[in-house]
C-alpha positions as CSV (number, residue, x, y, z in Angstrom):
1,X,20.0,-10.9,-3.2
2,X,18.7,-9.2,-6.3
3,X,22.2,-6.8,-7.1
4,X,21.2,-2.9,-7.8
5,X,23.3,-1.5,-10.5
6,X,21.9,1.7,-11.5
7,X,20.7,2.6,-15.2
8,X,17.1,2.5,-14.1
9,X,14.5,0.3,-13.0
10,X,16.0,-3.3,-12.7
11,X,14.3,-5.5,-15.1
12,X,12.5,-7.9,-12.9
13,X,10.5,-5.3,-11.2
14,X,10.6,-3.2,-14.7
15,X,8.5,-6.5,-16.2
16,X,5.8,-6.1,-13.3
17,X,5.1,-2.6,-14.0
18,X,4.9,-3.2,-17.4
19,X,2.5,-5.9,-17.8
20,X,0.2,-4.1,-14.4
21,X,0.9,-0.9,-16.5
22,X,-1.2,-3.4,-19.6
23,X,-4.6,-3.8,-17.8
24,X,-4.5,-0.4,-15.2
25,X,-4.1,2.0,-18.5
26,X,-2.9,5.5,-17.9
27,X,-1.6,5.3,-14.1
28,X,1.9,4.5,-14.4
29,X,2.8,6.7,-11.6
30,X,-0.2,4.7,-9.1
31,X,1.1,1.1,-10.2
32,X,4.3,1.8,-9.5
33,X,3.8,2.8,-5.9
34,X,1.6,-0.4,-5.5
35,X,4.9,-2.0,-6.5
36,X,7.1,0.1,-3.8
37,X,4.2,-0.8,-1.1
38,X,5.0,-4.3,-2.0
39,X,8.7,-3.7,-2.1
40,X,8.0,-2.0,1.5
41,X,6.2,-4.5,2.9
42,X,3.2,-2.5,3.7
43,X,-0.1,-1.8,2.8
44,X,-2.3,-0.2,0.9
45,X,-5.4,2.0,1.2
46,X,-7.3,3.0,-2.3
47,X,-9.5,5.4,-1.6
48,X,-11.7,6.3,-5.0
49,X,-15.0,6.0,-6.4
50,X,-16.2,2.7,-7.6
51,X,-15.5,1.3,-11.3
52,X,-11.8,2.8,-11.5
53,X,-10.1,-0.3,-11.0
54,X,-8.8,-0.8,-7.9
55,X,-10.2,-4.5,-7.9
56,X,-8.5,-5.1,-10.9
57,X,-5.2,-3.7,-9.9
58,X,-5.2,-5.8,-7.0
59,X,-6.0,-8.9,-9.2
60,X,-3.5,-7.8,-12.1
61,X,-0.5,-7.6,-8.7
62,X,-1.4,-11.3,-7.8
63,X,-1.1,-12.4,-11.3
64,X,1.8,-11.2,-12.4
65,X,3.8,-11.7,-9.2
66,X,2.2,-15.6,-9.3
67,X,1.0,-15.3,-5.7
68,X,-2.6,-16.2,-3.9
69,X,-4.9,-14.1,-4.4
70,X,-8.3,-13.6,-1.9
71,X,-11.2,-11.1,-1.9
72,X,-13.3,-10.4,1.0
73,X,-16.5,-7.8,0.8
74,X,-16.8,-5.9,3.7
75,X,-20.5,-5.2,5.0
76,X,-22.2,-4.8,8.3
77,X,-22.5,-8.2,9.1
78,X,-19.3,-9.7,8.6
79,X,-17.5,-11.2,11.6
80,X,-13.9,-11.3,13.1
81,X,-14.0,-15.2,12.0
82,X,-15.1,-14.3,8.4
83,X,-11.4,-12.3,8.0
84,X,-9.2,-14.8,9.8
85,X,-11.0,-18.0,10.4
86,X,-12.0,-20.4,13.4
87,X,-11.7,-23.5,15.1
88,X,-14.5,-25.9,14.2
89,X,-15.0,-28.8,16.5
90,X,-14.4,-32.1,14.3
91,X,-16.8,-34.7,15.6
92,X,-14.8,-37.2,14.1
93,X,-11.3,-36.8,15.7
94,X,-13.3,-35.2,18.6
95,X,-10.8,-32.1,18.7
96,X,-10.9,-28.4,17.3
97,X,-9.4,-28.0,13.6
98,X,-8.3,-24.4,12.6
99,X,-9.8,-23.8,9.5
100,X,-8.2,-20.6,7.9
101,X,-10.3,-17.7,6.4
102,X,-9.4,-15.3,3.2
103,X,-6.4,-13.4,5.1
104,X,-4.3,-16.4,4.6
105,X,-3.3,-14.8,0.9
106,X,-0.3,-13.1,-0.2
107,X,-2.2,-10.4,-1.7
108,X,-6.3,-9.5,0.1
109,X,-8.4,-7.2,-1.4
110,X,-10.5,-5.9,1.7
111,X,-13.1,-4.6,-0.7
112,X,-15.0,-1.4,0.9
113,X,-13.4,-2.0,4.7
114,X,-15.8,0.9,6.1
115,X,-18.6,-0.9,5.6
116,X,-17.6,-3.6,8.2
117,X,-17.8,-2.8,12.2
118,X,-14.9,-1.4,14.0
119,X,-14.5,-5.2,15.6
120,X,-13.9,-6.8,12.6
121,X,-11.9,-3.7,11.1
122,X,-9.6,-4.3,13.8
123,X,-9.1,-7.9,13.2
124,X,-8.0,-6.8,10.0
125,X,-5.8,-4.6,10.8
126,X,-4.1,-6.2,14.0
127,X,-3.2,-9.2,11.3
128,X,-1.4,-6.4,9.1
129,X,0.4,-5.3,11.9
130,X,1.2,-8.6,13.5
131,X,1.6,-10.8,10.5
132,X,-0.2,-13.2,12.6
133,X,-3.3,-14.3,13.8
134,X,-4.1,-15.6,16.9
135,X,-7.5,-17.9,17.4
136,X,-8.4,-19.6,20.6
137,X,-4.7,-19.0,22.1
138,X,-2.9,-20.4,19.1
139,X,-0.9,-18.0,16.9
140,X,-0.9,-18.8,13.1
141,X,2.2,-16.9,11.2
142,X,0.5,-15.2,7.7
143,X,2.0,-15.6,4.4
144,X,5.1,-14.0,3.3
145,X,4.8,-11.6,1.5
146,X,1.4,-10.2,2.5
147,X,0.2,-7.1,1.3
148,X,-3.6,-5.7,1.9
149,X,-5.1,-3.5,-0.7
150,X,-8.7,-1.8,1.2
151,X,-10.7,0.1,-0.7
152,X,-13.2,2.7,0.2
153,X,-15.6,4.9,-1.2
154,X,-14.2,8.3,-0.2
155,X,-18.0,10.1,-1.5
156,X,-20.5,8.0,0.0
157,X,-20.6,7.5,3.7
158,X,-23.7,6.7,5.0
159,X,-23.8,3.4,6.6
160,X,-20.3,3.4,7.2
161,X,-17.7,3.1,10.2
162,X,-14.9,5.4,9.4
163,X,-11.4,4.2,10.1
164,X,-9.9,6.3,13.0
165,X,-6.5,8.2,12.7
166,X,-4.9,5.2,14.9
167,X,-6.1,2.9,12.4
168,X,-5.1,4.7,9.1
169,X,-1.7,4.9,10.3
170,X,-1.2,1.0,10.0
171,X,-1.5,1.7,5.9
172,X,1.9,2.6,4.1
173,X,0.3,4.1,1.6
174,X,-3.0,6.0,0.4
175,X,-3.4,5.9,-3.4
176,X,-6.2,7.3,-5.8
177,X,-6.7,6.1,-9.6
178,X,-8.8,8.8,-10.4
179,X,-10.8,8.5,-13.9
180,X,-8.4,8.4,-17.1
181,X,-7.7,10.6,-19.8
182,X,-10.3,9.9,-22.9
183,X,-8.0,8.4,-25.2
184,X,-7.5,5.6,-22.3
185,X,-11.3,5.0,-21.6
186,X,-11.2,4.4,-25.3
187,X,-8.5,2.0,-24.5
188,X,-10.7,0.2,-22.2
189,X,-13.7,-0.7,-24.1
190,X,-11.4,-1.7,-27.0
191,X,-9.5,-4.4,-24.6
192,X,-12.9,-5.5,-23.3
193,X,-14.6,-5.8,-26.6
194,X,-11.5,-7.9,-27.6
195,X,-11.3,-9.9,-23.9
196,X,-7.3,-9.0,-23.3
197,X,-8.2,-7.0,-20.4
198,X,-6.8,-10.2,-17.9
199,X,-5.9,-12.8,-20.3
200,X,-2.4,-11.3,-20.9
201,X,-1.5,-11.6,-17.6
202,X,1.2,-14.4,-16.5
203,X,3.4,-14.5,-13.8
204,X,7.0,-12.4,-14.4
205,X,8.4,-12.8,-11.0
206,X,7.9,-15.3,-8.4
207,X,7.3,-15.2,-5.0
208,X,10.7,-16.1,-3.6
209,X,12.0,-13.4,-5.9
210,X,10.0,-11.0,-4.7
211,X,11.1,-11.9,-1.0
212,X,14.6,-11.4,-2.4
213,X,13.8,-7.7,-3.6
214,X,12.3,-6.9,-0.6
215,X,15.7,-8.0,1.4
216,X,17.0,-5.7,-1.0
217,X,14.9,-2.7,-0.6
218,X,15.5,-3.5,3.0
219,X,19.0,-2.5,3.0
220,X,19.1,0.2,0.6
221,X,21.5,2.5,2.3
222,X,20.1,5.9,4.1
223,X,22.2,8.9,4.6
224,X,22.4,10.7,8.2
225,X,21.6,13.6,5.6
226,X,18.7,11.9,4.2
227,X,17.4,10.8,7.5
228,X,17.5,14.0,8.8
229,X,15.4,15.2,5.7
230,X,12.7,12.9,6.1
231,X,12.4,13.8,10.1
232,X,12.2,17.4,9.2
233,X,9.7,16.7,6.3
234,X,7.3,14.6,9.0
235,X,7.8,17.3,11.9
236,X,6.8,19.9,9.8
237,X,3.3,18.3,9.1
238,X,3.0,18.9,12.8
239,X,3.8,22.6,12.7
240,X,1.8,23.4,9.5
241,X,-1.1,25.8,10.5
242,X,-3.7,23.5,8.9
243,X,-2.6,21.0,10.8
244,X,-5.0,19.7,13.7
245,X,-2.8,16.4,14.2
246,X,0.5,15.5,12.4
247,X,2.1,12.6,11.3
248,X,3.6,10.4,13.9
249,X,7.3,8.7,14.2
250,X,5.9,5.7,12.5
251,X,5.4,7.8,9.7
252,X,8.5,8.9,9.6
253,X,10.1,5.0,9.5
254,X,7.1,4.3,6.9
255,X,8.6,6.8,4.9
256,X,12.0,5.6,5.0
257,X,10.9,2.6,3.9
258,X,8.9,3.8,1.0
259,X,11.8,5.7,0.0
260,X,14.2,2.6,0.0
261,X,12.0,0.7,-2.4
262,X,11.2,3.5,-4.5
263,X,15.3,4.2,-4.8
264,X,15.1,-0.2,-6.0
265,X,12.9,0.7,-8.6
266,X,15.1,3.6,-9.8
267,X,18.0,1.3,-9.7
268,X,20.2,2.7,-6.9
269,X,21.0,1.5,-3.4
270,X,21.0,5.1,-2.0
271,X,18.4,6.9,-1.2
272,X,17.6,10.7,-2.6
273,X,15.8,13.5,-2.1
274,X,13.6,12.8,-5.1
275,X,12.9,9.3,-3.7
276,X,11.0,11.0,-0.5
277,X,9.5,13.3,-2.4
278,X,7.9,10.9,-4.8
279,X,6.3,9.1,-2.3
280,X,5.9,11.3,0.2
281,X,2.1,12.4,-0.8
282,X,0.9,8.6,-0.6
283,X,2.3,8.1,2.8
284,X,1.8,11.2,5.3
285,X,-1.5,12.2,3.5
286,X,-3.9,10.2,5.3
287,X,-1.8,10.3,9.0
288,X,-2.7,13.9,9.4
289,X,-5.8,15.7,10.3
290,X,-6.6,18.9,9.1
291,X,-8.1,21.6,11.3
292,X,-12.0,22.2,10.9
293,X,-11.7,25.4,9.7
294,X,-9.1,24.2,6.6
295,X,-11.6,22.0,5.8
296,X,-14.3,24.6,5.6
297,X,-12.4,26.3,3.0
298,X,-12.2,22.9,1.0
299,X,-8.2,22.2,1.6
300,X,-6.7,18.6,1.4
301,X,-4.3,16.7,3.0
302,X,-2.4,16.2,-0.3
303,X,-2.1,20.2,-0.6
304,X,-0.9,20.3,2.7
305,X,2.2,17.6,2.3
306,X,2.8,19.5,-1.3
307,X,3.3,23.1,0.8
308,X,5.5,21.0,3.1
309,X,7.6,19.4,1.1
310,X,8.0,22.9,-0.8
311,X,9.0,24.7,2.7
312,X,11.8,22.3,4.2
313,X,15.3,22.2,3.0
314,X,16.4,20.1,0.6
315,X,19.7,18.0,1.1
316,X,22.4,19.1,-1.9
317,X,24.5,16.3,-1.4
318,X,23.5,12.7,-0.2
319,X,26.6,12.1,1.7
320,X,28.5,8.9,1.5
321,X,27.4,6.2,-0.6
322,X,26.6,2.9,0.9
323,X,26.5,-0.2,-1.5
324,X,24.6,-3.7,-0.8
């Protein structure tokens, strides 16, 4: 396994961030939670409008990690076979062949997800959670590692079949890219008049390396101190009087693990407060609901975690120090 030294963000994963950081310009912070997703084995949810990039940062994850890379549009009619495939009867051998559909990638964009029907949403989603799919009795084991990036358009909603609570909670992480500054718009047109918006791209780590960070982000050592932190920082979301539904434990264990890869890409094989706190926004956001009346007076989810993470106790010491 990958060993984690300290001094900052080891420089394998410091590579990735750099060239993604090339073609998504301007959201350093948004990249390199993609990368702690990835590190977390889970998935990813980009909710923003359209044009920002979230195809390309998808695409620009694929490339530089080296890995497959498979797109599938959501709309109305798509079916449950579309997403992971079927057996088709082969009139030759006279038996059923399994031919595989687009999930079979280490990295799908599920472009748009609530356009599709809540049937085929959920074939999506039982794959993420299963790492498997199972067609006509026979289970077919998904790639490793397998990340989904869905995107949706958080503005326009008619036509649409909004993913339920239940069904959010299966993402790690929601993210937004959010229009850039000016100076990086600029930027932009600049590496599209020139054609260097993709071209640069090569793969910096491979796929069995990435395997091997994960392993490592998968043992990063967790205080009793820090667990208890991150337990008080979900429960609170339930107490909060915006609040209308809270996070549940698997958002506490989802961020755990977000905070174990985000202490791998600080360098350290501890976990901190500061590690929970930088991704805690992207993962309990989209579990909870807010009461009908917060959202009358135009308050987020975002806010909420913010005002929570400001209200509950911060650990001053991390405890004992575990090493890999």
């Amino acid at each position: 396994m990958p060993p984690v030294e300290g001094g900052g963000t080891p420089e394998p994963l410091a590579r990735v961030l750099r060239q993604v950081g090339e073609v998504i310009l301007g959201k350093e912070s948004v990249v390199r939670l993609a990368l702690v997703a990835l590190l977390a084995e889970g998935h990813i949810l980009l909710e923003d409008v359209p044009g920002v990039g979230k195809t390309l940062l998808a695409r620009a994850l694929a490339r530089t990690i080296g890995c497959g890379f498979r797109r599938i549009q959501f709309t109305p009619d798509l079916l449950p076979a579309d997403v992971t495939g079927a057996a088709i009867f082969n009139q030759k051998t006279r038996e059923f062949e399994f031919h595989p559909g687009p999930i079979f990638s280490e990295i799908v964009l599920a472009d748009e997800i609530n356009r599709a029907s809540p049937r085929t949403q959920s074939a999506l989603l039982e794959a993420m959670e299963e790492q498997s799919v199972t067609v006509d009795g026979v289970t077919y084991a998904l790639p490793k590692p397998f990340l989904v990036m869905a995107t949706q358009n958080p503005i326009e909603y008619e036509g649409t079949y909004p993913l339920p609570e239940a069904q959010l909670d299966r993402f790690l992480m929601r993210l937004h890219l959010g229009y850039p500054e000016r100076s990086q718009e600029m930027n932009i047109l600049a590496q599209f008049r020139r054609q260097e918006s993709e071209r640069q791209l090569s793969a910096v780590l491979s796929v069995d390396e990435l395997r091997q960070w994960q392993v490592t982000a998968s043992r990063v050592y967790v205080d009793d101190i820090m667990e208890g932190y991150i337990v008080d920082v979900v429960r609170a979301t339930r107490r909060h009087p915006d609040v209308e539904l809270g996070a549940s434990p698997r958002a506490s264990l989802g961020l755990m693990r977000a905070a174990q890869a985000h202490a791998v890409t600080e360098g350290r094989d501890y976990v901190v407060p500061d590690d929970v706190q930088a991704v805690a926004k992207a993962v309990l956001a989209h579990r909870i609901a807010l009461r009908p009346e917060a959202r009358y007076q135009d308050k987020e989810s975002d806010g909420v975690v913010a005002e929570v993470l400001g209200q509950v106790e911060v650990p001053r010491g991390r405890g004992r120090v575990g090493r890999l």
